[in-house]
N, CA, C and O atoms as a GROMACS GRO file, in nm:
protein
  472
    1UNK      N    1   8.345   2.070   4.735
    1UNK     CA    2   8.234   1.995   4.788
    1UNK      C    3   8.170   2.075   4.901
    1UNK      O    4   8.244   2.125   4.985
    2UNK      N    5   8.049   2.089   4.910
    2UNK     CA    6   7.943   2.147   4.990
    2UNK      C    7   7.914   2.046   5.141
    2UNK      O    8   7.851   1.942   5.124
    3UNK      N    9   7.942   2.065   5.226
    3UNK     CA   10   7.888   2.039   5.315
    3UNK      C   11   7.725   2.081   5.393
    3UNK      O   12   7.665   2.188   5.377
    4UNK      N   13   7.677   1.953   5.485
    4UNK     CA   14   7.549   2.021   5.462
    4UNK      C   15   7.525   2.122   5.590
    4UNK      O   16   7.622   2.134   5.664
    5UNK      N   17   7.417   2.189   5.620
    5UNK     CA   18   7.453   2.295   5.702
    5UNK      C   19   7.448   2.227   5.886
    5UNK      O   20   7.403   2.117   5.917
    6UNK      N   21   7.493   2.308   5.959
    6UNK     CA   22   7.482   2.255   6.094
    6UNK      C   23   7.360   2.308   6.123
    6UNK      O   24   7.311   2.417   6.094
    7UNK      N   25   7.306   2.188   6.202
    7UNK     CA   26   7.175   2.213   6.232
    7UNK      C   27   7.162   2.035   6.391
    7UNK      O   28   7.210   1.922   6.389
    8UNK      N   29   7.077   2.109   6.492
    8UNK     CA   30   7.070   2.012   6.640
    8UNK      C   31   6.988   1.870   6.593
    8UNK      O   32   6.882   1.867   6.531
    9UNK      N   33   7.039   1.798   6.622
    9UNK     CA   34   6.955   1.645   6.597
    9UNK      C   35   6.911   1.611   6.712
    9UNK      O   36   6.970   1.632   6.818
   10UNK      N   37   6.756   1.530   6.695
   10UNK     CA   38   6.695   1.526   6.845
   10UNK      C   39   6.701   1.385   6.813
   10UNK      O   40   6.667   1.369   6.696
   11UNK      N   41   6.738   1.255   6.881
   11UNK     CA   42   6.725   1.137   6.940
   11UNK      C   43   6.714   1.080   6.825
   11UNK      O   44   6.759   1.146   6.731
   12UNK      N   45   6.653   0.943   6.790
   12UNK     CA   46   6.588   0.855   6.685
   12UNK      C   47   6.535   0.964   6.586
   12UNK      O   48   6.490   1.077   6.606
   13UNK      N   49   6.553   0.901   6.486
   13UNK     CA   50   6.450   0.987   6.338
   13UNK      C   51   6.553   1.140   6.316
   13UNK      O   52   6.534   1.216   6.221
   14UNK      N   53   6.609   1.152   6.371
   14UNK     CA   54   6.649   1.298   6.360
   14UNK      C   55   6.701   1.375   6.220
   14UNK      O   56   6.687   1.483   6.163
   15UNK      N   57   6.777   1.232   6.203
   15UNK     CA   58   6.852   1.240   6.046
   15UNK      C   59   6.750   1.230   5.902
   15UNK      O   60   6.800   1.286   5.804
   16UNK      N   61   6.626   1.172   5.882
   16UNK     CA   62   6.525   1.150   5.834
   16UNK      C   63   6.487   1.311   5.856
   16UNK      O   64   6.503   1.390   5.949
   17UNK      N   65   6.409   1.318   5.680
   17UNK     CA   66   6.339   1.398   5.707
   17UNK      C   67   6.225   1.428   5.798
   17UNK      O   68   6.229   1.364   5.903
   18UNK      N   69   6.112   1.520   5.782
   18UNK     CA   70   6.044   1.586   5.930
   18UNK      C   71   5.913   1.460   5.892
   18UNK      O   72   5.862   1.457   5.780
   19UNK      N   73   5.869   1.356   6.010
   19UNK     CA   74   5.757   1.273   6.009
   19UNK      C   75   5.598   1.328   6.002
   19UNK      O   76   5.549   1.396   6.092
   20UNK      N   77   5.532   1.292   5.892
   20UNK     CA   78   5.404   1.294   5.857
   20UNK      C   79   5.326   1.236   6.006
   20UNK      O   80   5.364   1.168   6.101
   21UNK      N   81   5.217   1.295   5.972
   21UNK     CA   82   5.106   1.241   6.133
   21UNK      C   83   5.104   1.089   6.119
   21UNK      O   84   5.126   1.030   6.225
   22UNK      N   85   5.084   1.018   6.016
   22UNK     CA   86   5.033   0.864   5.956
   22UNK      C   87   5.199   0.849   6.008
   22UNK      O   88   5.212   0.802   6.121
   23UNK      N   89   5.318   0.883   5.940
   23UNK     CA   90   5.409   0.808   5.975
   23UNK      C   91   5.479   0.756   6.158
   23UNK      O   92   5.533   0.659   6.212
   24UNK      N   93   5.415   0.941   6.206
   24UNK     CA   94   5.419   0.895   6.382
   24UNK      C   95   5.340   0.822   6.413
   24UNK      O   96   5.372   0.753   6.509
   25UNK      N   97   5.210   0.798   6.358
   25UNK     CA   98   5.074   0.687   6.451
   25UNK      C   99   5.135   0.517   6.415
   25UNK      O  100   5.114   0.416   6.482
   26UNK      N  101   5.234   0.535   6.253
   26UNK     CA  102   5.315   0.390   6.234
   26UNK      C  103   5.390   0.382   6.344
   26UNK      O  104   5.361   0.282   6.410
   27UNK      N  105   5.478   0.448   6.390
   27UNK     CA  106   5.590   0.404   6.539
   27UNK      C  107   5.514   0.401   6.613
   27UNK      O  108   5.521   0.296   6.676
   28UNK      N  109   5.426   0.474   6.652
   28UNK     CA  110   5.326   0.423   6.766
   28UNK      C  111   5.293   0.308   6.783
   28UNK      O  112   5.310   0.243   6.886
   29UNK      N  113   5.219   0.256   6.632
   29UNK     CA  114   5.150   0.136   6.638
   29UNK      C  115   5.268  -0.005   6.647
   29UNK      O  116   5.229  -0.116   6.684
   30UNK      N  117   5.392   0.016   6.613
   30UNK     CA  118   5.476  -0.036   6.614
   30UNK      C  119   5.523  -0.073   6.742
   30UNK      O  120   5.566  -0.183   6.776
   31UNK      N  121   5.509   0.056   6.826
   31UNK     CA  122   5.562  -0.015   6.947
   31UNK      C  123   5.469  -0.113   7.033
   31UNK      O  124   5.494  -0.201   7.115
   32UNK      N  125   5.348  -0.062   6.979
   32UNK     CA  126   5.241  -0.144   7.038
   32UNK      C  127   5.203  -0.281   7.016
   32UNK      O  128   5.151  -0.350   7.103
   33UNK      N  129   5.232  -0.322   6.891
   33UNK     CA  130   5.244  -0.442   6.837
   33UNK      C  131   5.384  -0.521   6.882
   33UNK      O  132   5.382  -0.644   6.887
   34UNK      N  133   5.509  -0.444   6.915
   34UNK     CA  134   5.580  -0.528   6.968
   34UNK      C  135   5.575  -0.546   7.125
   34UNK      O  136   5.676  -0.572   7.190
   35UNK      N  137   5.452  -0.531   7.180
   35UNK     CA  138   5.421  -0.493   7.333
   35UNK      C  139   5.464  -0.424   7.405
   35UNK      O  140   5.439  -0.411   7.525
   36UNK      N  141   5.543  -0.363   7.332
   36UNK     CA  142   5.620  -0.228   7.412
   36UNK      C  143   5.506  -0.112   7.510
   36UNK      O  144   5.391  -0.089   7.474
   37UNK      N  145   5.550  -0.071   7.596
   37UNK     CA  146   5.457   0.043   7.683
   37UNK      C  147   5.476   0.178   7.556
   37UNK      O  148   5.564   0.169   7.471
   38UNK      N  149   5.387   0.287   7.562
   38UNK     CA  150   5.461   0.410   7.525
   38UNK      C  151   5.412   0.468   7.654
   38UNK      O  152   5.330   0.421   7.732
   39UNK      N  153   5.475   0.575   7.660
   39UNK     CA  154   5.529   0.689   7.736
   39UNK      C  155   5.507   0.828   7.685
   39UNK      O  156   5.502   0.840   7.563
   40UNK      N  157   5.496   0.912   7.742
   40UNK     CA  158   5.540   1.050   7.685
   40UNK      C  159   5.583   1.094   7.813
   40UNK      O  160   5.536   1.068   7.924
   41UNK      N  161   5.698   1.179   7.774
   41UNK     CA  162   5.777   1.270   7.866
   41UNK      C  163   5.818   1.405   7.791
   41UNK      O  164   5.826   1.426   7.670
   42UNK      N  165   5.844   1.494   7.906
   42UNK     CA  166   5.838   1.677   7.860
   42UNK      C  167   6.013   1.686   7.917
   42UNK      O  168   6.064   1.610   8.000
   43UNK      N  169   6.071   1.783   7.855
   43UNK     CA  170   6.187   1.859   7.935
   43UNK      C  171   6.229   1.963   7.831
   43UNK      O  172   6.235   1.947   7.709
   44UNK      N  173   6.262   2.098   7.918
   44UNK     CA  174   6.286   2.196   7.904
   44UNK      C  175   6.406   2.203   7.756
   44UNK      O  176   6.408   2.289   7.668
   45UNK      N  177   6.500   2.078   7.770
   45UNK     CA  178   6.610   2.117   7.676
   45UNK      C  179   6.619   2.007   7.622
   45UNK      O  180   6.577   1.914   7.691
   46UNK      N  181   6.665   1.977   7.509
   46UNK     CA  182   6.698   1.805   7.463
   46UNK      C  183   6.858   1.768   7.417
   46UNK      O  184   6.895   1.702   7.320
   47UNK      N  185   6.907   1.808   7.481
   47UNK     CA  186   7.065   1.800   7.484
   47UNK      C  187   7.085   1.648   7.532
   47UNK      O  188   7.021   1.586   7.616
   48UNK      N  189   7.179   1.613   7.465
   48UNK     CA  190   7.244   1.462   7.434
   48UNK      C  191   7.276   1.422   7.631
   48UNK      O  192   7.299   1.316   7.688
   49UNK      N  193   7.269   1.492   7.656
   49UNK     CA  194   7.338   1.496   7.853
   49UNK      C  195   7.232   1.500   7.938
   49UNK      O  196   7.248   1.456   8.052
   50UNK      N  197   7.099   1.556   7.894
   50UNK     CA  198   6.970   1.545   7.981
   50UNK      C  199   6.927   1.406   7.950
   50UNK      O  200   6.876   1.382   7.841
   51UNK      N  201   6.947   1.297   8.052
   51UNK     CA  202   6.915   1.184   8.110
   51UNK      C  203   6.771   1.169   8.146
   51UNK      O  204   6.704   1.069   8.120
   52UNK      N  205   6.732   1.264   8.202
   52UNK     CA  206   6.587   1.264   8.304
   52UNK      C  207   6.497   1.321   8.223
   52UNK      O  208   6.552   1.409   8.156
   53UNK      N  209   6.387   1.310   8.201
   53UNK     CA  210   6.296   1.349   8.154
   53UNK      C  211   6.140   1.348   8.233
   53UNK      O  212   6.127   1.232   8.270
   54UNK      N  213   6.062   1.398   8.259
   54UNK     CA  214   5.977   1.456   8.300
   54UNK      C  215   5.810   1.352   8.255
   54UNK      O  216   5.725   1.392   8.176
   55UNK      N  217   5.806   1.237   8.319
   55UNK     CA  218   5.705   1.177   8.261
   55UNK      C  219   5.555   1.233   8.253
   55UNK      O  220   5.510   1.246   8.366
   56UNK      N  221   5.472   1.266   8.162
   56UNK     CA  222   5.326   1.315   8.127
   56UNK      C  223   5.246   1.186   8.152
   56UNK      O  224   5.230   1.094   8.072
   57UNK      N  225   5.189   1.198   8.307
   57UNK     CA  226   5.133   1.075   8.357
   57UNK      C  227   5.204   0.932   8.367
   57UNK      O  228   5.327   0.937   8.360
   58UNK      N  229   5.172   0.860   8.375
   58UNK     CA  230   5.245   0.699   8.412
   58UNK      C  231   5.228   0.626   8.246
   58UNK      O  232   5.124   0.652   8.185
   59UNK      N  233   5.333   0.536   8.180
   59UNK     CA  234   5.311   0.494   8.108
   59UNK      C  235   5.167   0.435   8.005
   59UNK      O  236   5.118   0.348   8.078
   60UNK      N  237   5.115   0.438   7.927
   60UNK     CA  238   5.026   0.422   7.858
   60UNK      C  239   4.986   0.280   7.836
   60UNK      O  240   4.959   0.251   7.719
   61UNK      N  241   4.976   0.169   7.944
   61UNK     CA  242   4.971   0.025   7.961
   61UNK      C  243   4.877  -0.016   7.877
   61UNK      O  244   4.886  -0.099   7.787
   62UNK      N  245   4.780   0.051   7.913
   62UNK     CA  246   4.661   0.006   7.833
   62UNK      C  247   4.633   0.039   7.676
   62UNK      O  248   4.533   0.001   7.616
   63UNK      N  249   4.711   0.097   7.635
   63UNK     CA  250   4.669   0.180   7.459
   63UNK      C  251   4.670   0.074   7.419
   63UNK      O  252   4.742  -0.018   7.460
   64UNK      N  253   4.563   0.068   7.303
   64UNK     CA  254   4.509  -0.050   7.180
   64UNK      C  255   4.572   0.034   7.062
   64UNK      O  256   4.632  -0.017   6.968
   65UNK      N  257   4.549   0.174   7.079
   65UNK     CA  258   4.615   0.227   6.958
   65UNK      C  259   4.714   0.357   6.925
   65UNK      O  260   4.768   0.413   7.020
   66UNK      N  261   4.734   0.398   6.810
   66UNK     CA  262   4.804   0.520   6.869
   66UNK      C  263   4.702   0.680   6.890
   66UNK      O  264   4.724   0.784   6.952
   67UNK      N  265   4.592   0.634   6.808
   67UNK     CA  266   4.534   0.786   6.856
   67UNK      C  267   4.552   0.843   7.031
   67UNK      O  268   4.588   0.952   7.077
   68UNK      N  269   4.509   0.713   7.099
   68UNK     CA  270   4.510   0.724   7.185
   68UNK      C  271   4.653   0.808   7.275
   68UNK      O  272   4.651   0.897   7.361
   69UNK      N  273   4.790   0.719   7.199
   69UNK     CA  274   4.901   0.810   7.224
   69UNK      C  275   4.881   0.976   7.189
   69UNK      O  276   4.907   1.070   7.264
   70UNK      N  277   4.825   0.979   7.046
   70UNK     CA  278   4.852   1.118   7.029
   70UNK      C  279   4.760   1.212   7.108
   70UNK      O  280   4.774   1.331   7.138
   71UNK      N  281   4.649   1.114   7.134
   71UNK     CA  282   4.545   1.254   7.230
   71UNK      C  283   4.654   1.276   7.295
   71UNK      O  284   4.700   1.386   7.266
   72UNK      N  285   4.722   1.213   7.380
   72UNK     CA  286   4.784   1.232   7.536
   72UNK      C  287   4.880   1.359   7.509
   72UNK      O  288   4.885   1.462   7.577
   73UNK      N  289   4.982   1.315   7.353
   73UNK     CA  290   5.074   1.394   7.350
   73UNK      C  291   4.975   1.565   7.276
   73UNK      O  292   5.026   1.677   7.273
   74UNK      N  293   4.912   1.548   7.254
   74UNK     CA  294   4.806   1.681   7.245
   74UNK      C  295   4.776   1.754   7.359
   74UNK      O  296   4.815   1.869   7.383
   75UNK      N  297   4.717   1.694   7.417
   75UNK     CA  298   4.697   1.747   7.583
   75UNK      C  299   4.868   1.771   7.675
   75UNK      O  300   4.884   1.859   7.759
   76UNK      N  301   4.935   1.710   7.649
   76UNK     CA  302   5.086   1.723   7.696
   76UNK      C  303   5.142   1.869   7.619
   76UNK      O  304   5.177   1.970   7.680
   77UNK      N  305   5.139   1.857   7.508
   77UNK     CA  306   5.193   1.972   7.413
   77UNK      C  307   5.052   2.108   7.440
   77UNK      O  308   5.100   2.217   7.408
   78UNK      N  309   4.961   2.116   7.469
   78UNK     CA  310   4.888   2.251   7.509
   78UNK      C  311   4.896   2.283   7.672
   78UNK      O  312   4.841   2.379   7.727
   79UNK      N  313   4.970   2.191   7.731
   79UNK     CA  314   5.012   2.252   7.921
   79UNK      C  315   5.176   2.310   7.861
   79UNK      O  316   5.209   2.429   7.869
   80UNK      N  317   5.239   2.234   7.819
   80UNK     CA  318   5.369   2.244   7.823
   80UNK      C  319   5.418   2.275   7.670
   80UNK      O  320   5.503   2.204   7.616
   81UNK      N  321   5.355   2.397   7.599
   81UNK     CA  322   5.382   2.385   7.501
   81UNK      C  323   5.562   2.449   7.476
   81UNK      O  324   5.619   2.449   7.367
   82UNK      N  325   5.617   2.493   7.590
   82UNK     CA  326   5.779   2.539   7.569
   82UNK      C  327   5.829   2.450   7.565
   82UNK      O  328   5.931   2.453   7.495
   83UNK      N  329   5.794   2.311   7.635
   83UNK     CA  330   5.917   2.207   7.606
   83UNK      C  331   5.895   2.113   7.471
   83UNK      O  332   5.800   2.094   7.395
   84UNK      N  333   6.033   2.062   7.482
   84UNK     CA  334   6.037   1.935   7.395
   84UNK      C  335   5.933   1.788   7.459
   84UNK      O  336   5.936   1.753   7.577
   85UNK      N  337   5.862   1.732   7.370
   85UNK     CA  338   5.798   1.603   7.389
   85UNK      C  339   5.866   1.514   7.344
   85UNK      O  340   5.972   1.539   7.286
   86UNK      N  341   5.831   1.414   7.356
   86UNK     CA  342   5.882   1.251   7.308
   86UNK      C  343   5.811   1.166   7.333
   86UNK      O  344   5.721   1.195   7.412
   87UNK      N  345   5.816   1.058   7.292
   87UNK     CA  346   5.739   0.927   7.279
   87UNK      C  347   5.818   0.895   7.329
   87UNK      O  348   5.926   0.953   7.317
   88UNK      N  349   5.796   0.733   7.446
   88UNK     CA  350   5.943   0.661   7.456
   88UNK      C  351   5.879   0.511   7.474
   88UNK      O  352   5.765   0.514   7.520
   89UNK      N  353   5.921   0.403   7.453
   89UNK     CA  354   5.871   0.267   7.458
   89UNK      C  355   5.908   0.201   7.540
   89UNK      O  356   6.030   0.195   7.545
   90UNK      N  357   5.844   0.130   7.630
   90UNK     CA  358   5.916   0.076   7.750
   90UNK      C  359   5.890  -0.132   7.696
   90UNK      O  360   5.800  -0.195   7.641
   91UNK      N  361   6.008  -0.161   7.745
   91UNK     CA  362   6.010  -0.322   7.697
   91UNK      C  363   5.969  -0.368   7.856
   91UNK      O  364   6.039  -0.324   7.948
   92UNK      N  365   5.900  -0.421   7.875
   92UNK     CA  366   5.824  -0.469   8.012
   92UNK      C  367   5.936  -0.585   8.063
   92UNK      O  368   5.978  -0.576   8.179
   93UNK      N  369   5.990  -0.708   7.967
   93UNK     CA  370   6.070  -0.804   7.987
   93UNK      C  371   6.186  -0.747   8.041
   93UNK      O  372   6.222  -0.781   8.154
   94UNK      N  373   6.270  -0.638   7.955
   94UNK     CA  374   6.410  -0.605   7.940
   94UNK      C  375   6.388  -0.539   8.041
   94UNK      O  376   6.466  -0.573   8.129
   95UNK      N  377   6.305  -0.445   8.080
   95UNK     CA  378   6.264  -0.344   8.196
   95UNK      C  379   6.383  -0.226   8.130
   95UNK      O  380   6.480  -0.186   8.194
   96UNK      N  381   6.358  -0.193   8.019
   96UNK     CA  382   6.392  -0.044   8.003
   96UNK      C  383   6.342  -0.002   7.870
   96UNK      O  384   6.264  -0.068   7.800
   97UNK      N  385   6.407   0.139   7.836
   97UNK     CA  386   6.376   0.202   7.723
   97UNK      C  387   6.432   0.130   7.634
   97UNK      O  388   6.541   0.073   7.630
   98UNK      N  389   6.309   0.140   7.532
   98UNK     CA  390   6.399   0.055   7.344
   98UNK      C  391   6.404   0.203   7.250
   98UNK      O  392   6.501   0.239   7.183
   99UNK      N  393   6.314   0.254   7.261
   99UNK     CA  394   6.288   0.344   7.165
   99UNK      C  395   6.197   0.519   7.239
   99UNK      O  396   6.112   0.529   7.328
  100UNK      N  397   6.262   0.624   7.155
  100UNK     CA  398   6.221   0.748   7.179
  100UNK      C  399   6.266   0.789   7.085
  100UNK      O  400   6.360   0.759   7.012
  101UNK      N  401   6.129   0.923   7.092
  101UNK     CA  402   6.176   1.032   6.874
  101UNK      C  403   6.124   1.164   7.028
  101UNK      O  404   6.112   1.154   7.150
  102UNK      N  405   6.113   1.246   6.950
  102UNK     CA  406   6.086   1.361   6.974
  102UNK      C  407   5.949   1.362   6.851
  102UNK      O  408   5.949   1.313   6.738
  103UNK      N  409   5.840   1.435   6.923
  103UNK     CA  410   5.734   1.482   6.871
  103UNK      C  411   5.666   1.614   6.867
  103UNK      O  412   5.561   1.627   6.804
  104UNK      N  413   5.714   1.702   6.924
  104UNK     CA  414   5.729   1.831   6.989
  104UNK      C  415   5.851   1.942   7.042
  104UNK      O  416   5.902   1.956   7.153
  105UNK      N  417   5.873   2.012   6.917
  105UNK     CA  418   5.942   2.104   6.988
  105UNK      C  419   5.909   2.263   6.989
  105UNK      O  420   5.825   2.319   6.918
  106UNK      N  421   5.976   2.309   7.065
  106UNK     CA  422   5.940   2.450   7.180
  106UNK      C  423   5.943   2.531   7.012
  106UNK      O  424   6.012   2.518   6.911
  107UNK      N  425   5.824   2.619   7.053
  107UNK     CA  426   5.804   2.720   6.896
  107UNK      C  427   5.785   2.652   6.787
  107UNK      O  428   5.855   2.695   6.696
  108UNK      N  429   5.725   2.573   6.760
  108UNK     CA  430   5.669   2.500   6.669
  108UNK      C  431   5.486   2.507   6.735
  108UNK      O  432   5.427   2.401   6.755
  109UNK      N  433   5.422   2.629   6.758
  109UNK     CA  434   5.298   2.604   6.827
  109UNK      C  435   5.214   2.497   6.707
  109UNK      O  436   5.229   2.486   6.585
  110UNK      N  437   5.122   2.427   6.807
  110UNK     CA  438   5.022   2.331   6.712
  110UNK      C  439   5.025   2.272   6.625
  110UNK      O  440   4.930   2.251   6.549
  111UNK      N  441   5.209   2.206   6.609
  111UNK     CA  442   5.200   2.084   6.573
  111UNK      C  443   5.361   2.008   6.655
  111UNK      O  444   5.428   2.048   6.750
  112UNK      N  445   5.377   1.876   6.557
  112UNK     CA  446   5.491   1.840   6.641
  112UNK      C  447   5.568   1.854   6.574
  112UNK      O  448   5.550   1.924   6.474
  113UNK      N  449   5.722   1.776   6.609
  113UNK     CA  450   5.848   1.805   6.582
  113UNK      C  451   5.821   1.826   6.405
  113UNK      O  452   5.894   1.899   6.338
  114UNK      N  453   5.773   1.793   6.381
  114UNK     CA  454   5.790   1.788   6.180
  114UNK      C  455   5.730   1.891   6.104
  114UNK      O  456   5.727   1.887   5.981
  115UNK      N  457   5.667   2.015   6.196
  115UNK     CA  458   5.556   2.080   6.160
  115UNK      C  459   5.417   2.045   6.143
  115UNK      O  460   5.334   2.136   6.129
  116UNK      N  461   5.387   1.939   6.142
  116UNK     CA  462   5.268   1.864   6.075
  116UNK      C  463   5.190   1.905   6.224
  116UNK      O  464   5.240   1.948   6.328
  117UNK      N  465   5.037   1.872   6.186
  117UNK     CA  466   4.924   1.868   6.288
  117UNK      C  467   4.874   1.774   6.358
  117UNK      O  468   4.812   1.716   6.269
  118UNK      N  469   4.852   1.711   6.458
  118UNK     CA  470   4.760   1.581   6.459
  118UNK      C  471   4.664   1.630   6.433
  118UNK      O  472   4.561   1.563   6.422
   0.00000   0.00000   0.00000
């Protein structure tokens, strides 16, 4: 029996194959519909032990939609194109994180984590 090869998993989605643009603007819109905040945050490494992450402006309170997320993470990914990005959803009630993927990683220029483009 074949095992499959070792290879780094980043956060949520990791195990899933690589996400289409339509399928990231669905979690977007998802978090938005469950009133969740999104977020984007940058950091240098994405190791299971980096806690802190680097927020790209103050949460996204106001988004109606996700383009709007992805401009941000566009403009986030052409300052900081060495690091890893992420989406992250903030529950306003619970007062913390529900949800984060990775959308960006380092050497993947001009697009995100899946290869794809916005």
């Amino acid at each position: 029996m074949k095992t499959l090869p070792k290879e780094q998993h980043f956060e949520t989605f990791s195990y899933l194959p690589p996400l289409t643009d339509a399928q990231i603007a669905r979690q977007i819109q998802y978090t938005i519909d469950q009133g969740y905040f999104p977020c984007i945050e940058f950091n240098e490494k994405s190791d299971p032990t980096e806690y802190y992450w680097t927020m790209w402006k103050l949460p996204l309170f106001n988004a109606t939609g996700p383009q709007e997320v992805l401009n941000e993470v566009q403009q986030c990914r052409s300052e900081y194109s060495n690091c890893y990005i992420r989406v992250v959803a903030f529950d306003n009630i619970k007062q913390c994180q529900v949800m984060s993927f990775i959308v960006h990683k380092p050497g993947t220029s001009g697009s995100n984590s899946s290869g794809y483009r916005y």
